[in-house]
C-alpha positions as CSV (number, residue, x, y, z in Angstrom):
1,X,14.7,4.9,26.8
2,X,15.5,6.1,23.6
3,X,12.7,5.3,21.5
4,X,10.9,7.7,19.6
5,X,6.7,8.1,19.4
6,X,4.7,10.2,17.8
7,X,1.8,11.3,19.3
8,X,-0.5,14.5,19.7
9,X,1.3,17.4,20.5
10,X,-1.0,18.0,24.2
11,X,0.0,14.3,24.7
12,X,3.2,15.2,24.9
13,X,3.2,18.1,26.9
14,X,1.2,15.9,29.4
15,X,4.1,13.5,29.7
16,X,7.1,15.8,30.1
17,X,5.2,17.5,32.4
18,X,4.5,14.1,34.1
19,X,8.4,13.7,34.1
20,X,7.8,10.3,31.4
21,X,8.9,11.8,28.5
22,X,11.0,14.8,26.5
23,X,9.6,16.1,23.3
24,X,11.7,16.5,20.7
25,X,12.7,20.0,20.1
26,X,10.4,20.6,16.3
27,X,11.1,23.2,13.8
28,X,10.4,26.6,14.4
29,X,8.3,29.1,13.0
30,X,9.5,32.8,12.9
31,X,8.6,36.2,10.2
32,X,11.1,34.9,8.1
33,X,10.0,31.8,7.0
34,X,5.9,32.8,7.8
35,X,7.2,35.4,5.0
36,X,8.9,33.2,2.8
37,X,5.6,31.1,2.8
38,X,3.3,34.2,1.9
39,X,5.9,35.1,-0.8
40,X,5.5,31.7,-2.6
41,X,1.8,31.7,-1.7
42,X,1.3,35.3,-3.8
43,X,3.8,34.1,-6.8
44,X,2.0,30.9,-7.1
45,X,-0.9,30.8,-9.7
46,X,-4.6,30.4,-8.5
47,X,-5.1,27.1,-9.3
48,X,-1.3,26.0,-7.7
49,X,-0.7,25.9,-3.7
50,X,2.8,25.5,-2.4
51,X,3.4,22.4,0.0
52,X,2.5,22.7,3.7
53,X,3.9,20.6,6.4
54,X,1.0,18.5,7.9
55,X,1.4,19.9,11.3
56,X,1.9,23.5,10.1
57,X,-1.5,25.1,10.9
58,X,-0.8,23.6,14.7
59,X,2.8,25.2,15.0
60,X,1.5,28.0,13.4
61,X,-0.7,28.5,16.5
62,X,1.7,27.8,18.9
63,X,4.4,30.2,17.8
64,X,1.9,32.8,17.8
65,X,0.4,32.3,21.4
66,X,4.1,31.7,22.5
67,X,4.7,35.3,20.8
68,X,2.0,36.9,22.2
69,X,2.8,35.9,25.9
70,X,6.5,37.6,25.0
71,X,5.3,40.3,23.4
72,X,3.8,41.9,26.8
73,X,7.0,42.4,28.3
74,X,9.5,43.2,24.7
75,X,8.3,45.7,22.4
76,X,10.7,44.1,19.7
77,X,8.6,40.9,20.3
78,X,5.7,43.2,19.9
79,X,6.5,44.0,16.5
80,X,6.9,40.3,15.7
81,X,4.0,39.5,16.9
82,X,2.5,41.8,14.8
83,X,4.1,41.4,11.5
84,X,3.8,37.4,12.5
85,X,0.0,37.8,12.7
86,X,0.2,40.1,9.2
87,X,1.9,37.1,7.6
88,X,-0.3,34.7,8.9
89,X,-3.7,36.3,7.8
90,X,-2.3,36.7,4.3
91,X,-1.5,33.0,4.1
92,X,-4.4,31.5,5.4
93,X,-6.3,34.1,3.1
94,X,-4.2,33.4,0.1
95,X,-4.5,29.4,0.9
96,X,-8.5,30.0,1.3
97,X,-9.1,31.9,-2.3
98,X,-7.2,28.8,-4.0
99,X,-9.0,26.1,-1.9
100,X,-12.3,27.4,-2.9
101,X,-11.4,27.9,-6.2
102,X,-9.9,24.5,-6.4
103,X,-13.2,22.7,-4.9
104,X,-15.4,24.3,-7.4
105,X,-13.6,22.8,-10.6
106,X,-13.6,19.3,-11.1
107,X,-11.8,16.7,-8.8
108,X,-8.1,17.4,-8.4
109,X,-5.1,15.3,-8.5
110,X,-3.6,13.4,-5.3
111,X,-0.7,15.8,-6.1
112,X,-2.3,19.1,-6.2
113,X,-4.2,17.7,-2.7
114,X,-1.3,16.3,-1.1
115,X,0.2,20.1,-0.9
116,X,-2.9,21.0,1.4
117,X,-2.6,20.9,5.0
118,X,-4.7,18.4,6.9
119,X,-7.1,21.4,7.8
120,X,-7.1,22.0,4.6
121,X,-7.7,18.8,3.0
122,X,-11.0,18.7,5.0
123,X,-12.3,22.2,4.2
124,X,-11.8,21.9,0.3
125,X,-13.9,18.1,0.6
126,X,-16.5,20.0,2.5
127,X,-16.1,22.6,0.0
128,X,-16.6,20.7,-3.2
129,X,-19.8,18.2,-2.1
130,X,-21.3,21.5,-0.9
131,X,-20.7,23.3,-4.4
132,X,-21.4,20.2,-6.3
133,X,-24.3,19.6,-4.7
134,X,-25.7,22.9,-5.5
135,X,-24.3,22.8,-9.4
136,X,-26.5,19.9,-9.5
137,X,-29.7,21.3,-8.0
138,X,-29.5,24.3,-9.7
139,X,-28.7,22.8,-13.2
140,X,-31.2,19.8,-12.6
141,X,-34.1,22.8,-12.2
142,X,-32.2,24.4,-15.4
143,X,-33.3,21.3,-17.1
144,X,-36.9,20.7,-15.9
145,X,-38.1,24.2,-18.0
């Protein structure tokens, strides 16, 4: 009793719902701060990406199902919802253009990676074997001519 764990979020669910445990209440998401995110996303420069809690794509997606299930029966929630989905799509867009053009420069810093989500740090490695593996085959044929 009174130890703290951390573990995957379904995990937990599974054991207060088994009675075994309590999670810990976590921050939540709302417009405002989805919107102060996309502000500091769209100020940033293309090359510069704000800091993103690890587990932020995961709460993102939970506040937004949990939204959707209220938004049936408020029509205030319904606007949430729908300025919450707005401000998600222009984050996750914003984030993508600066990923991609990130993984098709050469390597970046631990410091400019460390302000990517975990989602994110796996797309932009994917991202920059699959364009570096293409510079090179299209240069090494460049250079057979």
């Amino acid at each position: 009793e009174g130890k703290e764990y951390e573990v995957k979020h379904w995990i937990a669910k599974e054991l207060e719902r088994a009675g075994v445990a309590r999670v810990r209440e976590e921050e939540r998401l709302d417009a405002v701060k989805l919107h102060k995110i996309s502000w500091k996303e769209s100020i940033q420069q293309a090359r510069q990406v704000s800091p993103l809690e690890e587990d932020f794509y995961p709460r993102l997606r939970r506040y937004l199902a949990s939204l959707k299930s209220k938004a049936v029966r408020s029509p205030e929630k319904m606007k949430e919802y729908g300025k919450s989905t707005r401000l998600s799509r222009d984050i996750v867009n914003c984030r993508l253009r600066k990923i991609v053009s990130l993984a098709s420069s050469p390597a970046q810093t631990n410091q400019i990676l460390n302000n990517l989500a975990r989602e994110e740090r796996v797309l932009y490695k994917q991202l920059y074997e699959i364009i570096n593996d293409w510079k090179a085959k299209i240069l090494k044929g460049m250079k057979e001519r």
